[in-house]
N, C-alpha and C positions, 0 to 999 in steps of 0.2 A: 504494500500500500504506500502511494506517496504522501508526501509531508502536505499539510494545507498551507497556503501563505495569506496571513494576513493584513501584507501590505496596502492591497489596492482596497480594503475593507475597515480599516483602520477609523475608528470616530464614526463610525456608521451609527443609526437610531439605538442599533440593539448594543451596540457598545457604550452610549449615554448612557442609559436603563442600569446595566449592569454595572458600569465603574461607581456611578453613583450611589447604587446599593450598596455594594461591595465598603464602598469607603465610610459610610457609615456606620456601617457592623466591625469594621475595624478601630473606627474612632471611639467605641464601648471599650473595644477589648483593651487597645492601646494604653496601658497608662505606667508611669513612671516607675512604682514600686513593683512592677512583675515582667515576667518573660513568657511571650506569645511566637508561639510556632504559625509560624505561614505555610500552608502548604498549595502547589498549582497543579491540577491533573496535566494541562497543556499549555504552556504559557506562552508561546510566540516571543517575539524582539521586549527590549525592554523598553525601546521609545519609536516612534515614526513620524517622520515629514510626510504630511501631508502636501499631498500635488493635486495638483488642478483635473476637475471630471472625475473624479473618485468619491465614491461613497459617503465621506466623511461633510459634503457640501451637503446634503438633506438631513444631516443628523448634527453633531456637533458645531456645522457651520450655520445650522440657523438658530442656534442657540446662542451661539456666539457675543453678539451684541448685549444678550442681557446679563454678559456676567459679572457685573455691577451689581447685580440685583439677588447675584446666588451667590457672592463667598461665603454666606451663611454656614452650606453644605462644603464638606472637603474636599470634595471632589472637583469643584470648580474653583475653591480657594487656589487648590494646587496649579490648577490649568491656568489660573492668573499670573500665579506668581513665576508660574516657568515661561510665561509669554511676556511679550512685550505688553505692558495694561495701558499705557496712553496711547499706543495707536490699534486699541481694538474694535476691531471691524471686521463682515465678514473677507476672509481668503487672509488674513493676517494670521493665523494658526502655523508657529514654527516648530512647534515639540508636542505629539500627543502621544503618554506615557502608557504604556499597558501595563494591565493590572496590578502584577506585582511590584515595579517601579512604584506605581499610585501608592500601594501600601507600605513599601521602605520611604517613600519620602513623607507619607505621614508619621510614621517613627521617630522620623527624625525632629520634624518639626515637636510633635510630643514628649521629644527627648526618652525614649520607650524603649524598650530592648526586644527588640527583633529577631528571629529566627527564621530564614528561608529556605524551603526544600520546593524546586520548582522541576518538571521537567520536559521536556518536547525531545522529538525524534529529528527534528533536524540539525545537523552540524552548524548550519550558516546561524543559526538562532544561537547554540552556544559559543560561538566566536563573537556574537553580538554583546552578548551577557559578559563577557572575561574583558569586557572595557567596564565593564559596571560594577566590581564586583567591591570600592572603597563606598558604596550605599550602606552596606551593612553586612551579616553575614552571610553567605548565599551558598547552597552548596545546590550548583545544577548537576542535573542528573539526563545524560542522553538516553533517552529508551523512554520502553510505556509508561506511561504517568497510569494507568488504571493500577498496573501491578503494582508501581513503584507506591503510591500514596497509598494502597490497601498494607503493602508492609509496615510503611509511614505509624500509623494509625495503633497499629500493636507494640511501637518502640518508642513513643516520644508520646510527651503530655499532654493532652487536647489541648488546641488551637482551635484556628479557623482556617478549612478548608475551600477551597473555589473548584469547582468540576466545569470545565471549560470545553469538552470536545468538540470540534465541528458537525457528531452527528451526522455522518454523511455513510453511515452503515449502520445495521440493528446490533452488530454487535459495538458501537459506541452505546446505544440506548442502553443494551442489559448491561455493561459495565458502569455507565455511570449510576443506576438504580441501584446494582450491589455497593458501590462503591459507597454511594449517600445514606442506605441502609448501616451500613458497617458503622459509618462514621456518628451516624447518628447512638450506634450501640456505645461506641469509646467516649463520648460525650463529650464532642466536636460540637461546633460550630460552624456547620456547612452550609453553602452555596451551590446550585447548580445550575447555570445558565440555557435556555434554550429558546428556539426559534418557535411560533406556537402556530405553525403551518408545516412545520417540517417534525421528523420523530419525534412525540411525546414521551419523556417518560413515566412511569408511575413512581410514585411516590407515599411516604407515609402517610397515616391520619394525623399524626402529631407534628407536620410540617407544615409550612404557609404558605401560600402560593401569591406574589407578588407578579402582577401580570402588568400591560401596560397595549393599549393599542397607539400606534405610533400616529394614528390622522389625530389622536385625542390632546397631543401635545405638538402639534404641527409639522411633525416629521414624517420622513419616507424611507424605505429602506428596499430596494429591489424586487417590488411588490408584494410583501410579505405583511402583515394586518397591525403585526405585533411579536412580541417576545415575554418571556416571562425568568423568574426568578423564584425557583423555590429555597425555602431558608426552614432552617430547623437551630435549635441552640438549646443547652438545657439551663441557659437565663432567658426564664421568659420577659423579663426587662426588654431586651436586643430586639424581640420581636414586635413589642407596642411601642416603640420608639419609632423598628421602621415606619410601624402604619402613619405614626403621627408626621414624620419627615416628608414620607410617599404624597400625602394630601400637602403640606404645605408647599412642594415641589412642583406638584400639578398646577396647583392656582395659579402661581410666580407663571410658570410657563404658560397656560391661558391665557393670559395677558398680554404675552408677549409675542407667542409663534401662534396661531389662531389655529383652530380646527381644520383640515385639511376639507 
């Protein structure tokens, strides 16, 4: 099977949704006096230039302008502070960080002790990561992220988890369902991201499903409705937090990117 790249997909709708959850549920865990394990089923590059005609123009670039109006959330805090903020506009977007980036530079900012075990199957991605690697600690792993995070899981102290697969075979689907099942047993803090037109997976009773249709916050994504976000943690705290963030996130963007 080849690797997936996601260059020319980079800041797309379903990658707003998800950084933005994502950095929330970290901004609980993150804190000064303790140490939180990262973990990435498939993590891609650690940062990307955005080019022109790519994906990232119906999703993060029409978000773009309001983000004055979102440093609130950290996720857009960060995207400020790694850009230029006085000349933002849209197509001004120099560095869009993926995920795990997103969560070592909130560490940092938190001043937090970070733990990262990420991994992806392509070379070119960990030659990308071995210039990143004074963020914090990182330990990449080339090979399967399903197998590698299910070992993860039995040898290191719950954390928070991200299940990232492209889904582009069922055997992504039943992997990441054992995988979030497990993680849910070791009493992680997981994520699983996915596309809500393409493989569904199932999932627990005792998880939440954070869904998002993309015309609802004025974005587009390759004709796809929406994406969604299942989340599980055993601080039910992480979980009413998101809901309350999720709603005040929406409104802000209402306002700003209209209904499609």
């Amino acid at each position: 099977m080849g690797h997936y790249d996601h260059r020319a997909h980079a800041g797309n709708a379903g990658d707003v949704w998800k950084h933005f959850l994502l950095l929330e549920v970290a901004d609980c865990l993150l804190t000064p006096d303790s140490r939180l394990v990262y973990a990435e089923s498939h993590v891609g590059r650690p940062n990307y230039a955005l080019k022109p005609s790519c994906d990232w123009e119906s999703g993060i670039g029409r978000i773009w302008p309001a983000l004055p109006l979102l440093k609130d959330f950290p996720f857009f805090d960060i995207l400020a502070e790694l850009n230029s903020f006085e000349s933002l506009r849209p197509l001004q977007i120099d560095c869009y960080p993926g995920s795990a980036l997103l969560v070592a530079k909130l560490a940092k900012m938190k001043n937090a002790d970070l733990i990262m075990e990420i991994w992806d199957i392509d070379p070119a991605v960990k030659a990308a990561w071995n210039e990143c690697l004074d963020c914090c600690p990182i330990s990449f792993h080339l090979g399967d992220g399903f197998s590698g995070c299910m070992s993860l899981l039995k040898r290191a102290p719950p954390g928070l988890l991200l299940i990232d697969p492209p889904f582009t075979s069922s055997r992504d689907k039943r992997a990441a369902e054992e995988l979030f099942c497990r993680a849910e047993e070791y009493g992680w803090t997981v994520l699983c991201w996915h596309m809500t037109d393409s493989i569904r997976p199932s999932f627990s009773d005792y998880s939440t499903e954070f869904s998002i249709q993309f015309s609802q916050i004025g974005l587009e994504y390759a004709g796809a409705s929406g994406c969604s976000i299942q989340a599980a943690s055993p601080e039910n705290a992480i979980i009413s937090h998101l809901s309350r963030r999720v709603n005040a996130f929406i409104n802000i963007i209402k306002g700003v990117c209209p209904s499609q």
